[in-house]
C-alpha positions in Angstrom: 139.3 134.6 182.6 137.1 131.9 182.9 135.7 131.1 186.5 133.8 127.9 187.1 132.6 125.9 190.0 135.5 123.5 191.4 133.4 120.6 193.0 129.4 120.1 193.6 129.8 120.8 197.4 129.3 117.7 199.3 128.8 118.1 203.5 130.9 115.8 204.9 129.2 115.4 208.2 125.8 114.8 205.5 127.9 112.1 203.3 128.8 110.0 206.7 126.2 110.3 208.6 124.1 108.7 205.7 126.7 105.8 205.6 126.2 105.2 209.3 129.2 106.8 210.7 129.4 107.6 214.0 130.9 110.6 215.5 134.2 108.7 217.8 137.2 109.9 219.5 139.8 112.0 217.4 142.6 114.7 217.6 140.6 117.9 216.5 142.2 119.9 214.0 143.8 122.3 216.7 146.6 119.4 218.2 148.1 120.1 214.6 151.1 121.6 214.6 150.6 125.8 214.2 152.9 126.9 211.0 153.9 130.1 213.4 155.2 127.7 215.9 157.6 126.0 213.3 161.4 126.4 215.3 161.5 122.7 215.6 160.9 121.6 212.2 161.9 121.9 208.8 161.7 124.5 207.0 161.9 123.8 203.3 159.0 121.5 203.6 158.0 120.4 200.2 160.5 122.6 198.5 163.2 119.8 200.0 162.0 117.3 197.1 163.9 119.7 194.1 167.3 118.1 195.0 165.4 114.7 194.6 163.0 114.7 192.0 165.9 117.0 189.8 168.7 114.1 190.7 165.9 111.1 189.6 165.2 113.3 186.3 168.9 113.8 185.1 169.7 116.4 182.8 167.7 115.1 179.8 164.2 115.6 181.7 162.1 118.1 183.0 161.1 118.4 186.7 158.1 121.1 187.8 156.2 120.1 190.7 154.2 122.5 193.2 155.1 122.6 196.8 152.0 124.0 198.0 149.8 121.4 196.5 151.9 118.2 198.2 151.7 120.3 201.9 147.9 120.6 201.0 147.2 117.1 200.5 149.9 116.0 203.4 148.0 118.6 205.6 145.2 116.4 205.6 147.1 113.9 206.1 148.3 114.6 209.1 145.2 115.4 210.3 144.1 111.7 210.2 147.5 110.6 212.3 148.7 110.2 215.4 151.4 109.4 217.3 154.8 109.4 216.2 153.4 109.4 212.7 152.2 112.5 213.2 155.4 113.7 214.6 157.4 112.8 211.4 154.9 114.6 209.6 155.2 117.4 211.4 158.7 117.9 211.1 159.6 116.9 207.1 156.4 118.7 206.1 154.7 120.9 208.5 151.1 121.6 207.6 150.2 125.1 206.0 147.6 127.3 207.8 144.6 127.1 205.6 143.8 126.6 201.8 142.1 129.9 201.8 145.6 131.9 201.9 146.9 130.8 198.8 143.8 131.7 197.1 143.2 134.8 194.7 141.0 136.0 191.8 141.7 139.6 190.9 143.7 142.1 188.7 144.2 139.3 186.3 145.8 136.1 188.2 143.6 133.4 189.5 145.0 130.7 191.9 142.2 128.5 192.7 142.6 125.1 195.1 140.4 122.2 195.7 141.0 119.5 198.8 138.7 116.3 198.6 138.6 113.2 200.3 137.4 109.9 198.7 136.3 107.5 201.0 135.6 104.0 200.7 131.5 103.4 201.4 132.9 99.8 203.4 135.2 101.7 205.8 133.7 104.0 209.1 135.7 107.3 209.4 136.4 109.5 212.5 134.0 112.4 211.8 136.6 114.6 213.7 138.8 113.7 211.2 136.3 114.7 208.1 135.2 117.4 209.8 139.0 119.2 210.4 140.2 118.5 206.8 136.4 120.5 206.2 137.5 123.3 208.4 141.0 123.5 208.0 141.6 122.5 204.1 137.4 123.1 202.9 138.1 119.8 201.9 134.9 118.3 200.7 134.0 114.3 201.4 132.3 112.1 199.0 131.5 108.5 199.3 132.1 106.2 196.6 131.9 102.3 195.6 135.6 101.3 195.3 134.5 98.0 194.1 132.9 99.5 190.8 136.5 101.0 190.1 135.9 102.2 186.6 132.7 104.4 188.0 135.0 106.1 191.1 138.3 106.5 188.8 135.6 108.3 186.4 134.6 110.5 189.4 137.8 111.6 190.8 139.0 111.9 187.5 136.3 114.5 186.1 137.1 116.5 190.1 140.8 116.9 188.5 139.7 117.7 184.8 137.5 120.8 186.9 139.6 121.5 188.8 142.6 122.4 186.9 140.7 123.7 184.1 141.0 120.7 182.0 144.9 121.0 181.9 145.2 117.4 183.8 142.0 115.6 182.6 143.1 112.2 184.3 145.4 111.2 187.8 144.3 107.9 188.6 143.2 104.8 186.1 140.7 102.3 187.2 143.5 99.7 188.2 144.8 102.0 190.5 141.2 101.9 192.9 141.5 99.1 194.9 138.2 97.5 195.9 139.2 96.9 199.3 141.2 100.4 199.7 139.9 103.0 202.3 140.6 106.4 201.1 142.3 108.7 198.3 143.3 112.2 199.6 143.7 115.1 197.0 144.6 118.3 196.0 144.7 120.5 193.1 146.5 123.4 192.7 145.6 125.9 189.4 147.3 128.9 188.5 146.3 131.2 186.0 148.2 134.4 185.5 148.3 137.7 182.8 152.0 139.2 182.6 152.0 142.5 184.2 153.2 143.3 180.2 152.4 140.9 177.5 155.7 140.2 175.0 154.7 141.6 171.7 157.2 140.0 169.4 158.7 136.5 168.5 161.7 135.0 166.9 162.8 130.9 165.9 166.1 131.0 167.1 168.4 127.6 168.8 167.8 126.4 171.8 169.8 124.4 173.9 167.7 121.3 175.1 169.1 118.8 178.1 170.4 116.2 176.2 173.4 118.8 174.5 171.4 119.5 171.0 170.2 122.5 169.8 167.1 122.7 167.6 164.8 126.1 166.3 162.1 127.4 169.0 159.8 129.7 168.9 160.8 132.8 171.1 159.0 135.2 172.4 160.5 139.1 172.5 160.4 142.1 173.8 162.0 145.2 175.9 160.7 145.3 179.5 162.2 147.1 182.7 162.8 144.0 185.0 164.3 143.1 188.4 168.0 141.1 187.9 170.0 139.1 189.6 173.4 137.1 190.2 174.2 135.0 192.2 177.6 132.3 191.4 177.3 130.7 188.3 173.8 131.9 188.3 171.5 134.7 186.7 167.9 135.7 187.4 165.1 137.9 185.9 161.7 138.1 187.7 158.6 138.3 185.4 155.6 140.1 187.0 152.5 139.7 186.6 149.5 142.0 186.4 148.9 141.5 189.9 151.7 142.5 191.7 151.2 139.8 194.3 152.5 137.0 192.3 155.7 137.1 189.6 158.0 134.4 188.0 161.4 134.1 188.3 163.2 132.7 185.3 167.2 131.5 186.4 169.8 130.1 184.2 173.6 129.3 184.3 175.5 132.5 183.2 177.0 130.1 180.6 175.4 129.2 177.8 175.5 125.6 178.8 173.3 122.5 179.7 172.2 122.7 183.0 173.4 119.4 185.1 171.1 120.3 188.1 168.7 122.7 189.4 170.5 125.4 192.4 170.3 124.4 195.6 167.5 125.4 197.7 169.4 127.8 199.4 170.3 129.5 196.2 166.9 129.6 195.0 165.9 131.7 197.7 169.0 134.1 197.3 168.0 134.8 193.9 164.4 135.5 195.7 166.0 138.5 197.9 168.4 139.6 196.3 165.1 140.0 192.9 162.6 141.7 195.6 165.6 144.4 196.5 167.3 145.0 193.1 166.1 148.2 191.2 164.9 147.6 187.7 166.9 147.3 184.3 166.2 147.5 180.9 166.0 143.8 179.5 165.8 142.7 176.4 164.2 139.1 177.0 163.7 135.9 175.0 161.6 133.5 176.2 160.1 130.0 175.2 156.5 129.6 174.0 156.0 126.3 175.6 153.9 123.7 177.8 155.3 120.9 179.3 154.0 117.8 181.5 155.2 116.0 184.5 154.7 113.2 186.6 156.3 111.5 189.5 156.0 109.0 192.5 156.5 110.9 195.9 156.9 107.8 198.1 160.7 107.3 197.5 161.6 111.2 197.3 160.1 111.7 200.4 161.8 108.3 202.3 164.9 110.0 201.2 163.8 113.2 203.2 163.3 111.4 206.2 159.4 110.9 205.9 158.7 106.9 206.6 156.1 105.9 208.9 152.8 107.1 207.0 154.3 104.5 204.4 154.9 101.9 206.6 153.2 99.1 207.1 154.0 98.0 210.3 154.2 101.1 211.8 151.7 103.8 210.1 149.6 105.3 212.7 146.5 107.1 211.1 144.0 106.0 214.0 142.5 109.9 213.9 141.4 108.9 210.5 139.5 105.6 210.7 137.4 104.6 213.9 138.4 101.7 216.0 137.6 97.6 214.9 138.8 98.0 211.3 142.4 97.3 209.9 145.2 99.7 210.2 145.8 102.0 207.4 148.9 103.3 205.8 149.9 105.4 202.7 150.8 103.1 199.8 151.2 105.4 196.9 151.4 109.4 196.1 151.6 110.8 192.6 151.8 114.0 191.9 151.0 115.4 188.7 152.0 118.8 187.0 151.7 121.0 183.6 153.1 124.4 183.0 152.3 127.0 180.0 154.1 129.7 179.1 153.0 132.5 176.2 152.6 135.8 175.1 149.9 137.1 177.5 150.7 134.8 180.4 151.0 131.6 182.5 149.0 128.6 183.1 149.7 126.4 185.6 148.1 122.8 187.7 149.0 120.5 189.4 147.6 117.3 191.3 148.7 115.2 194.5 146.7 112.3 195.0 147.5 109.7 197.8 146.1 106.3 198.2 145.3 104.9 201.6 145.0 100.9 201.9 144.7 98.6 205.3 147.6 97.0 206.0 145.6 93.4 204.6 145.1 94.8 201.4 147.7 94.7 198.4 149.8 96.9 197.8 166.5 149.5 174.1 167.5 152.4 175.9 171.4 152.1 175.8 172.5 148.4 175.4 169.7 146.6 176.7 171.1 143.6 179.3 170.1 140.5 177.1 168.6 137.6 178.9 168.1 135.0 175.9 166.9 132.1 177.5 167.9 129.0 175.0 169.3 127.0 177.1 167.7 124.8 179.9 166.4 127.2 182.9 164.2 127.3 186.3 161.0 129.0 186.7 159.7 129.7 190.6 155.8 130.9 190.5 155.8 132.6 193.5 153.7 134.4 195.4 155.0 136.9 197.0 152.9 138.5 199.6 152.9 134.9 201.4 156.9 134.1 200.8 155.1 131.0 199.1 156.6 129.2 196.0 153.7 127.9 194.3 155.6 125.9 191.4 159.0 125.2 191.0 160.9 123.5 188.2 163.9 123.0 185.7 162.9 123.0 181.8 165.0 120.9 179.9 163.2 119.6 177.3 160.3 122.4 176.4 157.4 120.9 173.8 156.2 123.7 171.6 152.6 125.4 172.3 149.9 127.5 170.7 146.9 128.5 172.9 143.7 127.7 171.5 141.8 130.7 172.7 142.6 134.4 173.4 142.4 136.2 176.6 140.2 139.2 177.1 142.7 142.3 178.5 
């Protein structure tokens, strides 16, 4: 499995104190909420957007998004508010521990992440600030000229083309750096994972796509003893991989019908327990060779969830973030990015959340095998289970066929 360096280390207290900054007044990383004091808050976090982002997709669509990369990069976040800003924060998303929980390179599954901050070389930053998204998030902190926009879209670009081994090459375009913009806050979230058992055959057979017609697909085969589940209209296989830390559960409706909407939350996580105490079967699974993109706006999903001041205008407190004398700040656009690959030997998986941070002047076999045939739309949680952590999430309605271009060593 290839292994390279994420991001030419940058000090942050080196980048800003050769731009001149300052070391000023700022909440230091430890007035952020603890995740094991969390009674108070939500607990779905990120997870909460499904229900969204699945209702602004319809049917037709695909949705796959990774909660643990949007509370990485809203982590950091938080970290740069205050206030009643930082309350909200708090409560719709609280902040995960550390980036170095989630991380993992052994017994064939690597899950790498990457935190950066982008700062604008014309705005002065609390060093407090810089130096708890270091320590908390090992973000790194790099200075750039958002007035030559081609040159830092380039930049942040080639940190996401690393960073997620090449599977999302691009996140922002050049029109999207604005010259007189503060900051961009990021993070990438890669996933690469060996099945604990490759699937050894294939089949074209139908498959059920979201918009009601059925065309061939290339499915994979093969017998495996799996963990199963039921829950209402709902059935579940969990797909482990090599290392038994991390596995994917695949859910589909018991019918053989298009699927309207993805489970509810709740649900989701029934199908979690009851896979994690279930003794194994015999399966005989099918399962789609495929890769799929995604893309979406996190602004409005999250207004719906109850998170509005960071986007606010008016009343966006991030003071912890810039020092005092400049313009207030507030969040003025968050895309997050995604891909997911699914074949023979494994799983491949990125994804990006990228935020934009303006002043407030600026603009804008065995005896009957149980058969789980999956041709028809269907859910896939990455999870990782030592943590209780769903890395990606999403409903697969519309599958694009894939080949990898290289094999894997075993």
């Amino acid at each position: 499995m290839k292994i390279r360096s994420l991001i030419i280390a940058l000090s942050a207290s080196v980048a800003l104190t050769a731009c001149g900054t300052v070391p000023a007044q700022t909440a230091p990383a430890s007035d952020v909420a603890n995740p094991a004091d969390r009674a108070d808050v939500a607990s779905d976090g990120a997870m909460a957007l499904l229900p969204v982002l699945d209702t602004n997709a319809g049917a037709e669509e695909n949705v796959f998004f990774s909660p643990a990369s949007i509370e990485q990069a809203f982590g950091i976040l938080t970290l740069g508010s205050a206030g009643e800003t930082r309350t909200q924060l708090q409560s719709v998303l609280p902040p995960p521990a550390s980036a170095r929980a989630l991380e993992n390179d052994s017994d064939g599954v690597e899950v790498r992440l990457a935190n950066a901050l982008w700062l604008s070389d014309q705005w002065r930053f609390q060093q407090g600030f810089v130096e708890a998204a270091a320590a908390r998030y090992d973000a790194t902190a790099e200075r750039l000229d958002f007035s030559q926009q081609q040159a830092a879209a380039d930049r942040i670009n080639a940190w996401a083309d690393e960073a997620t081994e090449g599977l999302i090459p691009q996140v922002i375009s050049a029109d999207a750096v604005d010259p007189g913009g503060a900051a961009f806050i990021s993070n990438a979230l890669y996933f690469d994972g060996l099945w604990a058992n490759a699937f050894d055959g294939s089949e074209n057979a139908p498959f059920l796509f979201g918009d009601g017609k059925e065309r061939d697909f290339r499915l994979m085969t093969d017998i495996f003893d799996l963990a199963t589940a039921r829950q209402g209209d709902w059935i579940a296989v969990r797909l482990p991989y090599r290392n038994p830390r991390y596995a994917m559960d695949v859910i589909m409706p018991r019918k053989r019908i298009v699927m309207q909407s993805a489970p509810d939350i709740e649900t989701i996580a029934t199908i979690g327990e009851k896979l994690a105490e279930t003794d194994k079967q015999v399966v005989r699974m099918a399962l789609p060779q495929m890769e799929i993109d995604y893309e979406s706006g996190l602004i409005g999903p999250l207004r719906s969830l109850g998170l509005t001041l960071p986007f606010d205008p008016a009343r966006a407190d991030l003071s912890a973030m810039a020092q005092p004398g400049q313009s207030r700040l507030y969040v003025d656009k968050v895309t997050h990015l995604s891909k997911l690959q699914i074949f023979d030997i494994g799983t491949k998986a990125a994804a990006v959340t990228i935020m934009r941070i303006i002043p407030v002047s600026a603009r804008r076999l065995p005896e009957d095998p149980y058969e789980f045939r999956v041709d028809r739309p269907f859910m896939v949680v990455i999870r990782d289970l030592e943590l209780g952590a769903p890395l990606f999430v999403g409903r697969i309605a519309n599958p694009q066929a894939f080949q990898p271009e290289f094999e894997e060593d075993f």
